[in-house]
Structure formats: C-alpha cells, structure tokens
GUDO-742109 format. One record per residue (C-alpha): x, y, z; residue number from 1. Coordinates in steps of 0.02 Angstrom, whole numbers. Example, Ala and Ser with C-alpha at 12.3 -4.5 7.8 and 13.67 -1.06 7.14 Angstrom:
<pts>
@x = 615	y = -225	z = 390	k = 1
@x = 684	y = -53	z = 357	k = 2
</pts>
This chain:
<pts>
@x = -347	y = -1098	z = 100	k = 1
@x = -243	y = -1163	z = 229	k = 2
@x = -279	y = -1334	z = 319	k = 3
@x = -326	y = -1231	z = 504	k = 4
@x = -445	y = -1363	z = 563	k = 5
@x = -436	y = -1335	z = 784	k = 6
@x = -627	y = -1357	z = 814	k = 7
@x = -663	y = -1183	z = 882	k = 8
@x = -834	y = -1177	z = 818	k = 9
@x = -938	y = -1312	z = 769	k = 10
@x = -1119	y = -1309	z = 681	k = 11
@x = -1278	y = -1340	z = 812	k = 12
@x = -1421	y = -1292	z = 705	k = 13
@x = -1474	y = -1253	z = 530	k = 14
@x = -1634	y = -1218	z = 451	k = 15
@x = -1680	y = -1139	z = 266	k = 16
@x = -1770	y = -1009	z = 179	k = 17
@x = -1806	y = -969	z = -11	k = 18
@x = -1664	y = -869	z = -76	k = 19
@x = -1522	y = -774	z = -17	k = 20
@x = -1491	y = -747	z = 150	k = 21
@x = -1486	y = -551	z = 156	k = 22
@x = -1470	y = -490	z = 336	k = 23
@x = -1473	y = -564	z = 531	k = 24
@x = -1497	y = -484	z = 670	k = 25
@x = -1513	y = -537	z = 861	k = 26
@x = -1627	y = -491	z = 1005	k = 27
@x = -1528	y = -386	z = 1135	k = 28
@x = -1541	y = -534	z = 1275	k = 29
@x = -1466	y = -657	z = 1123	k = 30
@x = -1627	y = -749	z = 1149	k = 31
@x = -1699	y = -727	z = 976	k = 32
@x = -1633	y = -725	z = 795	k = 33
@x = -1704	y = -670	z = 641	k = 34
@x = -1675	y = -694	z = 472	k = 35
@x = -1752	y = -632	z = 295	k = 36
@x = -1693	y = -673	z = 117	k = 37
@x = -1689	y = -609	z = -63	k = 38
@x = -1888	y = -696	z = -105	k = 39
@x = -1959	y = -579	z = 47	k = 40
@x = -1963	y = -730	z = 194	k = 41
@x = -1924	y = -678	z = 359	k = 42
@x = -1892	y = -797	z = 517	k = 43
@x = -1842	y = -802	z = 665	k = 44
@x = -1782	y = -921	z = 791	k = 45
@x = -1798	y = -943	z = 992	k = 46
@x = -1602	y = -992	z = 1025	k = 47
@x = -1658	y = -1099	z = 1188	k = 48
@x = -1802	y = -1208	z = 1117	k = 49
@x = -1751	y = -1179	z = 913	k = 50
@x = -1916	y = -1169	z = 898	k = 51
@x = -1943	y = -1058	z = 736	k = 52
@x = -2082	y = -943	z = 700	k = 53
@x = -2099	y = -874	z = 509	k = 54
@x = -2158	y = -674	z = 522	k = 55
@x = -2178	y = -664	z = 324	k = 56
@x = -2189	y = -781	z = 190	k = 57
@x = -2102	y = -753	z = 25	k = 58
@x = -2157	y = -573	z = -88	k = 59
@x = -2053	y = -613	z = -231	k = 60
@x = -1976	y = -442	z = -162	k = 61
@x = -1816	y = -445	z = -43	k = 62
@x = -1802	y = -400	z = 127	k = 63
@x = -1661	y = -305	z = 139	k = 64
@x = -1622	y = -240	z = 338	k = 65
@x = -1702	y = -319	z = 491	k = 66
@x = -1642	y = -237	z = 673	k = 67
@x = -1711	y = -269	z = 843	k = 68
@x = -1765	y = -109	z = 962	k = 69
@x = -1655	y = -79	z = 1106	k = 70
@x = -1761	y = -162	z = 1236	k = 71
@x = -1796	y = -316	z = 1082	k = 72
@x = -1979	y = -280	z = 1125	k = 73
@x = -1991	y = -232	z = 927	k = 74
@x = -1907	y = -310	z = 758	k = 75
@x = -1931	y = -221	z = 595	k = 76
@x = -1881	y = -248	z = 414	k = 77
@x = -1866	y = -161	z = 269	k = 78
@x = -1853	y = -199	z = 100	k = 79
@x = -1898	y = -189	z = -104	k = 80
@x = -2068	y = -146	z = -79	k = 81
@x = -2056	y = -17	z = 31	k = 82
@x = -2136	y = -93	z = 167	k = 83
@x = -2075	y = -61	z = 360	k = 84
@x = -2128	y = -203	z = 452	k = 85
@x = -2120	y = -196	z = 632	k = 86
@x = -2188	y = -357	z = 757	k = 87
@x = -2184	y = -374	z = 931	k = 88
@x = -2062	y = -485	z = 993	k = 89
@x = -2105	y = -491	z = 1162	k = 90
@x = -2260	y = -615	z = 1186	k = 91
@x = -2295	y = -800	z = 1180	k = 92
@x = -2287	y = -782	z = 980	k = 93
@x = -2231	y = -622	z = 874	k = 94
@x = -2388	y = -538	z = 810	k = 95
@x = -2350	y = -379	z = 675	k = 96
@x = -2370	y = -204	z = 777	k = 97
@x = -2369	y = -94	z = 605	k = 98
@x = -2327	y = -86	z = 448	k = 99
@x = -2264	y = 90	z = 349	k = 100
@x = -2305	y = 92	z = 173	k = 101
@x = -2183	y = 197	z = 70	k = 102
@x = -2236	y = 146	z = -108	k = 103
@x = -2110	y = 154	z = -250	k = 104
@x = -1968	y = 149	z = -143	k = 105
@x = -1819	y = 45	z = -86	k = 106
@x = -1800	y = 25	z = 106	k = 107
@x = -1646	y = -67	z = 137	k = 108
@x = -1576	y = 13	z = 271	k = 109
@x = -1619	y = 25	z = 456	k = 110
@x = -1579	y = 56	z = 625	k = 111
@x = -1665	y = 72	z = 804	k = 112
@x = -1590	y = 221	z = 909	k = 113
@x = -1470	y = 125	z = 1041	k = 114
@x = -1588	y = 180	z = 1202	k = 115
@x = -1736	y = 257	z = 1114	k = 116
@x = -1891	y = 168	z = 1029	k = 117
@x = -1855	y = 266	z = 868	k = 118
@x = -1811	y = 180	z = 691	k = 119
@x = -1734	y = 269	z = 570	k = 120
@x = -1740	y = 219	z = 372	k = 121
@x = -1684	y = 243	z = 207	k = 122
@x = -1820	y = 328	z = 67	k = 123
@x = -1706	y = 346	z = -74	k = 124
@x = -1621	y = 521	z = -45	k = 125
@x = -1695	y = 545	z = 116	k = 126
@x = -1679	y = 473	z = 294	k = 127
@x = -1834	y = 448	z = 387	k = 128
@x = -1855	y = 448	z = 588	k = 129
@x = -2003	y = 359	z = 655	k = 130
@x = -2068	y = 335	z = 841	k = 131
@x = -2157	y = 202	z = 923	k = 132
@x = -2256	y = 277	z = 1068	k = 133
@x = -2338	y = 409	z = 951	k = 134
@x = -2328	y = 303	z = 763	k = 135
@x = -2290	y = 460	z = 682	k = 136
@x = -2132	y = 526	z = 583	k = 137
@x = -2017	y = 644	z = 684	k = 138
@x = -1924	y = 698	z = 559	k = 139
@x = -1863	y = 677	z = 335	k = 140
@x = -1679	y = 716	z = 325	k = 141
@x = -1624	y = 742	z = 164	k = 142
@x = -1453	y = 671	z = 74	k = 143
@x = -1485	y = 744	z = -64	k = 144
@x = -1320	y = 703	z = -165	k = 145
@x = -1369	y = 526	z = -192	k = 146
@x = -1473	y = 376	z = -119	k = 147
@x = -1441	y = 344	z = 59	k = 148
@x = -1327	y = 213	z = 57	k = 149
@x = -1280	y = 174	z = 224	k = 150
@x = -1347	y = 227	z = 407	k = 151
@x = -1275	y = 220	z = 601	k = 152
@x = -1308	y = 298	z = 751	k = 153
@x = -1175	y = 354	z = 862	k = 154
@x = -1174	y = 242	z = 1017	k = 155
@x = -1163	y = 343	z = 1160	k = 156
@x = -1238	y = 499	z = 1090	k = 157
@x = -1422	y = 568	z = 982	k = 158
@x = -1308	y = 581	z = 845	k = 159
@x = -1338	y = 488	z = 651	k = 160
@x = -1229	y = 474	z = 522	k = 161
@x = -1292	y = 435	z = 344	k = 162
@x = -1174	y = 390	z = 189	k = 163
@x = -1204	y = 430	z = 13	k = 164
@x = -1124	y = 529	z = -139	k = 165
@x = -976	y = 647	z = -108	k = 166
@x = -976	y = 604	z = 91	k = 167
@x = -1046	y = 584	z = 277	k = 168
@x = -1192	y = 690	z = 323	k = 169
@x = -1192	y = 696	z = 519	k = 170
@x = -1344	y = 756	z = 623	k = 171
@x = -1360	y = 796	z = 788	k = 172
@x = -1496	y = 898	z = 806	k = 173
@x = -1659	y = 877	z = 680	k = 174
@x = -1665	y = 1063	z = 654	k = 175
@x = -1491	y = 1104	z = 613	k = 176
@x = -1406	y = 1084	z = 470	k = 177
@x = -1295	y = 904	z = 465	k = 178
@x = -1106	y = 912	z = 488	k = 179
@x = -1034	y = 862	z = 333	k = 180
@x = -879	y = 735	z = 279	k = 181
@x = -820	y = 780	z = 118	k = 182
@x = -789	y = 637	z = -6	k = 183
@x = -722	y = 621	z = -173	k = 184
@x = -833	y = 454	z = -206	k = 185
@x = -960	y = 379	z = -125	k = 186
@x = -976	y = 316	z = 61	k = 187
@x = -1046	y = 162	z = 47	k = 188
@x = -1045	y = 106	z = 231	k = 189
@x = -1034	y = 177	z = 381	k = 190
@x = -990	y = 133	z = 556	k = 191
@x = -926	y = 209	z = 736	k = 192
@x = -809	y = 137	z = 848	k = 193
@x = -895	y = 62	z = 1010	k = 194
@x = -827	y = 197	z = 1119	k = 195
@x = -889	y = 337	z = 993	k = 196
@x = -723	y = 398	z = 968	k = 197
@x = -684	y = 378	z = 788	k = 198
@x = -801	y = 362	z = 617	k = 199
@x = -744	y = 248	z = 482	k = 200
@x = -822	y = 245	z = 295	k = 201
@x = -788	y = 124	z = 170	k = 202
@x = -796	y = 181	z = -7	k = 203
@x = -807	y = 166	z = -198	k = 204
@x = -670	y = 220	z = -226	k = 205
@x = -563	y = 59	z = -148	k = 206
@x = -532	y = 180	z = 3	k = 207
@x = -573	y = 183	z = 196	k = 208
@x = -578	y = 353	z = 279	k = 209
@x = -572	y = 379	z = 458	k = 210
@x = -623	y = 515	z = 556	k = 211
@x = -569	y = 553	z = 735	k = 212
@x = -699	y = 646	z = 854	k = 213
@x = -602	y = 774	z = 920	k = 214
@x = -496	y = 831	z = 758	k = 215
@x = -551	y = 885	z = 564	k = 216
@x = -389	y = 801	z = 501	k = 217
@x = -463	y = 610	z = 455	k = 218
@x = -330	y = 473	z = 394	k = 219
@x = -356	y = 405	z = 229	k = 220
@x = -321	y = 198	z = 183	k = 221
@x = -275	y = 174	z = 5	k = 222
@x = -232	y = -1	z = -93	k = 223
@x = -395	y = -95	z = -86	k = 224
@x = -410	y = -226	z = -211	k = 225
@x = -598	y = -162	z = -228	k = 226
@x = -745	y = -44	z = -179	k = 227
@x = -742	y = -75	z = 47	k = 228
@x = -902	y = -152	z = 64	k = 229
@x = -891	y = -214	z = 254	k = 230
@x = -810	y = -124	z = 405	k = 231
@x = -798	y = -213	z = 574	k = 232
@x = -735	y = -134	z = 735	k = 233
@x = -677	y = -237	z = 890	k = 234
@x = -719	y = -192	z = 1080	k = 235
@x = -583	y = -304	z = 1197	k = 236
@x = -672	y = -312	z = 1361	k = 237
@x = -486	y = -377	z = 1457	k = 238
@x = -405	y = -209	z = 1379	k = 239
@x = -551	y = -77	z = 1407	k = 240
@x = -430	y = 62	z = 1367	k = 241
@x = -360	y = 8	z = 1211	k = 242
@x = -379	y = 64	z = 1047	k = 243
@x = -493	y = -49	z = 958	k = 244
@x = -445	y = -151	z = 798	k = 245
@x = -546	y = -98	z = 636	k = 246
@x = -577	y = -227	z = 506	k = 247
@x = -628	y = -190	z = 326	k = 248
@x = -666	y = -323	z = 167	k = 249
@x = -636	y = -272	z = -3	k = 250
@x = -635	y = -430	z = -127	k = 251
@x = -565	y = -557	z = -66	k = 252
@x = -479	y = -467	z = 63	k = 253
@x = -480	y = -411	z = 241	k = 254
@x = -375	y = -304	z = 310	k = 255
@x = -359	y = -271	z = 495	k = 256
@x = -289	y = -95	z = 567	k = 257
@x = -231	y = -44	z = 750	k = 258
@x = -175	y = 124	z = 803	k = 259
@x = 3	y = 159	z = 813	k = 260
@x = 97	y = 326	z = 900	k = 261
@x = -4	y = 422	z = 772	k = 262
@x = -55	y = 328	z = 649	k = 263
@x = -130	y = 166	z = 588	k = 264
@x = -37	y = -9	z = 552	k = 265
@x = -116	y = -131	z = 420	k = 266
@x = -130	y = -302	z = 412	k = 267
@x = -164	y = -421	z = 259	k = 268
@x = -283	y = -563	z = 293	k = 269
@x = -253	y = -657	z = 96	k = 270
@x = -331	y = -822	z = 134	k = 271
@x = -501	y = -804	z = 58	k = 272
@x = -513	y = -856	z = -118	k = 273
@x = -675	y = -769	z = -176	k = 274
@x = -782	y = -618	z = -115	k = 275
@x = -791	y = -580	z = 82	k = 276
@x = -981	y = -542	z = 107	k = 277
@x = -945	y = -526	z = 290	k = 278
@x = -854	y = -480	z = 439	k = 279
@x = -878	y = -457	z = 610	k = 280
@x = -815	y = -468	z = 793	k = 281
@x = -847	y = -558	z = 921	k = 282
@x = -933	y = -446	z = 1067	k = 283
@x = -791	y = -381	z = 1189	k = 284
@x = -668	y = -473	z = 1097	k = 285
@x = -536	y = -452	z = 973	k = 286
@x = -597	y = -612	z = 879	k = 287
@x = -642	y = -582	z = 689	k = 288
@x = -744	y = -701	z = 612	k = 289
@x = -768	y = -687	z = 407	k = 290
@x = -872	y = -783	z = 276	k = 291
@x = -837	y = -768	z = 92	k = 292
@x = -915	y = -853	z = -64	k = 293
@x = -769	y = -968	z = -51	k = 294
@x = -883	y = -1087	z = 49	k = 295
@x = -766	y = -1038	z = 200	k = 296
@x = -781	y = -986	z = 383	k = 297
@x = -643	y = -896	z = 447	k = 298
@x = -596	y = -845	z = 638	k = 299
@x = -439	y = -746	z = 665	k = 300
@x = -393	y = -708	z = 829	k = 301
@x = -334	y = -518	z = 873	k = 302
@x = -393	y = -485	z = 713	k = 303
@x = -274	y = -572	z = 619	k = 304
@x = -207	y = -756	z = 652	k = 305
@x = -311	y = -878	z = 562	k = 306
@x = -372	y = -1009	z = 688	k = 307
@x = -495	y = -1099	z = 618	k = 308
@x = -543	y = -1121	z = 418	k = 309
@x = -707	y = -1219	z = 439	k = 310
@x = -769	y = -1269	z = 262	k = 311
@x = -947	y = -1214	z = 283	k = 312
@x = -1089	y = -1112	z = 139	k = 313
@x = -1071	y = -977	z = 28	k = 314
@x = -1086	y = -837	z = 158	k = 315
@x = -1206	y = -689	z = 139	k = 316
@x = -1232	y = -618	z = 307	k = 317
@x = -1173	y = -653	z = 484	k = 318
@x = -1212	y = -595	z = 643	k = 319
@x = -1145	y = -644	z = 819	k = 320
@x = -1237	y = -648	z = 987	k = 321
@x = -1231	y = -506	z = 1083	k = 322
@x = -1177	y = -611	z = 1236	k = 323
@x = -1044	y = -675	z = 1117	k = 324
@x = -1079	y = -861	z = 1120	k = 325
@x = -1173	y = -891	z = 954	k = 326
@x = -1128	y = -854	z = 782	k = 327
@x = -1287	y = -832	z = 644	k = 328
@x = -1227	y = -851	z = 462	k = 329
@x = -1326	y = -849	z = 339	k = 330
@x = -1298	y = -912	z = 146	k = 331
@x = -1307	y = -880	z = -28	k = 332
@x = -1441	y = -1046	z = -79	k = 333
@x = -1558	y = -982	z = 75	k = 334
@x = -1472	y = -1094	z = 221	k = 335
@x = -1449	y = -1000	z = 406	k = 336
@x = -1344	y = -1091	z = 520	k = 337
@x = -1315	y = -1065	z = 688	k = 338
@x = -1127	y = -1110	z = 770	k = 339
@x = -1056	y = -1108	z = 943	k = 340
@x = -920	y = -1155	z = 1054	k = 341
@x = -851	y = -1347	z = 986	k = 342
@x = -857	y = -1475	z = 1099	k = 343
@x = -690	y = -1516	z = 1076	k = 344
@x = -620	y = -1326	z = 1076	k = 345
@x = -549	y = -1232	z = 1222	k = 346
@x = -660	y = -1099	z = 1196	k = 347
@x = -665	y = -952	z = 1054	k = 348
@x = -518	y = -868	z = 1113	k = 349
</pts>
C-alpha cells in the first residue's frame, strides 16, 4: 500500500457490537445510522447527539440486511432466523412496529420501494412484497432457478430486479410474467445506475454484465481475478449529464469503468492487498471510497486516484451519508466507526 496519508477523512466516533459488522444503512435525512452484526445485535446511532439506542440484543443468529423506508419513518432487518423486524424510527426512542415470522428461512436481503412504504424480501426462491398501511403481503414472486441472491428496485420507476441462477428476473407489473436476463452463471448482485438508465450484475463467473435500458444487446466485462461481489455506481452532481462511473470489487481488486464513444474503458485500482468487502460513492460525487480486510481505507477520487490510504479495521460494510458528509464502516471484530471531513483536509474532493 502506498504511503497516501493527506488527511481527507479522519475518525469522529466509534462504538462496538458482538461480531461482524454485516450491513449499515442511514436514515434518509442522514440523521440516524444503524448497524447489526453476525451474533444478531442491531444499533443504531443519532449522528447529532451519538447518542446510541440498541433495537436487538444478540440471537446467536445474524442479521443480515437492514434498510430505512423512504420517508426513514421505518427500519427493518432481516436475517438467519427469518425474522423481518421493522421499528419506528420516528419518535423520542425507536419502539418495534412488527415483526414477520418466516420460519426456516434465510432473509438476508431487503429493500424499501424508493417512494412507497413497501419492503420487499428474500424467502429462499421467492421474493416477497410487503406493505405497511395494510400489514399484509402484496405479492410472492418466484425465482425459481435458485435462491434469491440479490434485490434492487429501479429508482425512478415500480420496477424490481432480483438476481439468482442463470440471470436477472425483472418485474414491472405483479401480474405479468418478469422480463428475463439470461446468464450463464449466477447473478450475484445487482444494481441500477442512479438515472435508471443502465443495469449492472456482478457474477460467479468473475464477470460483470451490463444492460442498457433502451437496447437487448448488454456489454459483457471479462478478467476478474474473482466471483464480482460489490458494484458501486457514481452520480456527479457538477456534471448532471454525464455518464456515471461504475465500480466493481472482485478480490483484491476494484476496477472502475466510464463510457466511451460506444463502449466502456477500465481502470485497475491494485492497491489493496487482501479482499475488498466494500465499495461505494460518495452521494453526487465521483469519490470512491473502499475497505478491504487489509485493515485499509481507501478514497480515490473520480473513481480512480488514490488520495488517501488511512490504516483503519478490517472492513465489512460501509455506508455513506446520504447528504454525503459521513462515512459508516463497519468491521470484521464488531467495531462501527463513523468518519468525516479532517480537520486538516480541504474537503473530500
């Protein structure tokens, strides 16, 4: 690793849980954090007071996915037990709104619709959409090939993609059969560009396929080191009508893509010496920030200049503010640290 030391982010709280730090996730006003872990603990944090409230105490089981509701009235989680529990977030003190027992099954994945109070989760082969106002299920979508592996709903439209064996299942209407992405592996993760435009899935079979909206043709990335276990996409707020970067980590490696005449250009980011566990950008910027079980904390600006190699934890999960100002990272021994803006930096950027 490189000796890129210009304070751009510097550590301003940390706190602990059990095991494992398995998945963050921030309130939509970037008021509130949570955090859950491989034993089954899951906290969260007021960013203003770090004040810290603990929703569940250890199971022995992991949580797996935690997400906030579009208006952050509502944070569930999901995990080995099958349990969906979902709290209100918006009183003096969370206080648990319902829990959805699926027994014998593995929830860990998630999602709130981007506008609607509707969750969707995994039940083994099948998807599962479930609404607040009348607690009832509006629809089972079935996979079928495999395990659900990965979920995401578009941004802009009622659209959801799920990942699994052999492809992308897309639905946009409950009672219509799903468009379908052909694969010759598994799709292991999903995830649309902010603007909607394109759909990227990161396989088992060290590929990345993307898919544009508006043509069947999708561009295939070869020459990962490893199964593409994390896909990031960027959203530049300065250059609204630019393409935006995409980001995948596959071992030890990221590599960043833009669009070019018609195609894609890669980029090698080598620096990490051990796993990447994960990537993301910085909201409305081009700012990449990576954590690996190197004990390293990466930032790379447009994607790909290192500017900052902060020796840090093992990372397991990161997450930034949505108004940008806060990274969440989470580690392997159970330690969540929260990082902003050094005193000494000019800034992220």
């Amino acid at each position: 690793m490189p000796r890129v030391t210009q304070p751009r982010l510097g550590r301003k709280w940390r706190g602990r849980l059990d095991d494992y730090v398995t998945a963050i996730a921030w309130s939509p006003d970037s008021q509130q954090v949570a955090a859950c872990d491989g034993a089954g603990n899951v906290q969260c944090l007021n960013r203003i007071t770090q004040q810290t409230h603990c929703l569940q105490t250890g199971t022995g089981q992991s949580v797996d996915a935690l997400a906030y509701s579009a208006d952050g009235r509502f944070l569930a989680a999901g995990g080995q037990d099958g349990r969906v529990s979902i709290w209100e977030m918006s009183g003096d003190a969370p206080t648990l709104f319902t829990c959805l027992e699926n027994p014998r099954t593995w929830v860990d994945q998630l999602a709130w619709h981007p506008r609607r109070q509707e969750l969707v989760f995994s039940l083994g082969r099948y998807a599962q959409v479930w609404e607040v106002e009348t607690q009832q299920v509006l629809t089972t979508l079935a996979f079928e090939n495999s395990s659900v592996l990965d979920l995401a709903w578009h941004p802009q439209q009622d659209w959801l993609a799920v990942g699994g064996h052999q492809g992308v299942k897309i639905w946009q209407d409950w009672d219509q059969d799903p468009a379908i992405r052909e694969l010759p592996g598994s799709s292991i993760c999903v995830s649309w560009s902010p603007d909607g435009q394109y759909l990227a899935s990161g396989n088992l079979d060290r590929t990345m396929v993307v898919w544009p909206s508006e043509e069947d043709v999708p561009w295939r990335m070869t020459g990962f080191p490893g199964k593409v276990r994390q896909i990031a996409w960027s959203a530049d707020a300065e250059s609204p009508d630019a393409e935006p970067l995409l980001s995948a980590a596959s071992g030890s490696c990221i590599t960043t893509w833009h669009r070019l005449g018609s195609g894609w250009e890669a980029e090698l980011l080598e620096e990490h010496t051990q796993a990447v566990n994960a990537i993301a950008f910085q909201p409305n910027t081009t700012l990449l920030v990576s954590a690996a079980a190197d004990d390293f904390l990466c930032l790379w600006q447009g994607g790909a200049k290192l500017v900052q190699a902060q020796k840090s934890i093992s990372g397991s999960a990161l997450a930034w503010s949505p108004d940008g100002q806060t990274l969440a990272l989470g580690g392997q021994q159970g330690e969540w640290q929260l990082w902003t803006q050094s005193a000494r930096g000019q800034g992220f950027l």
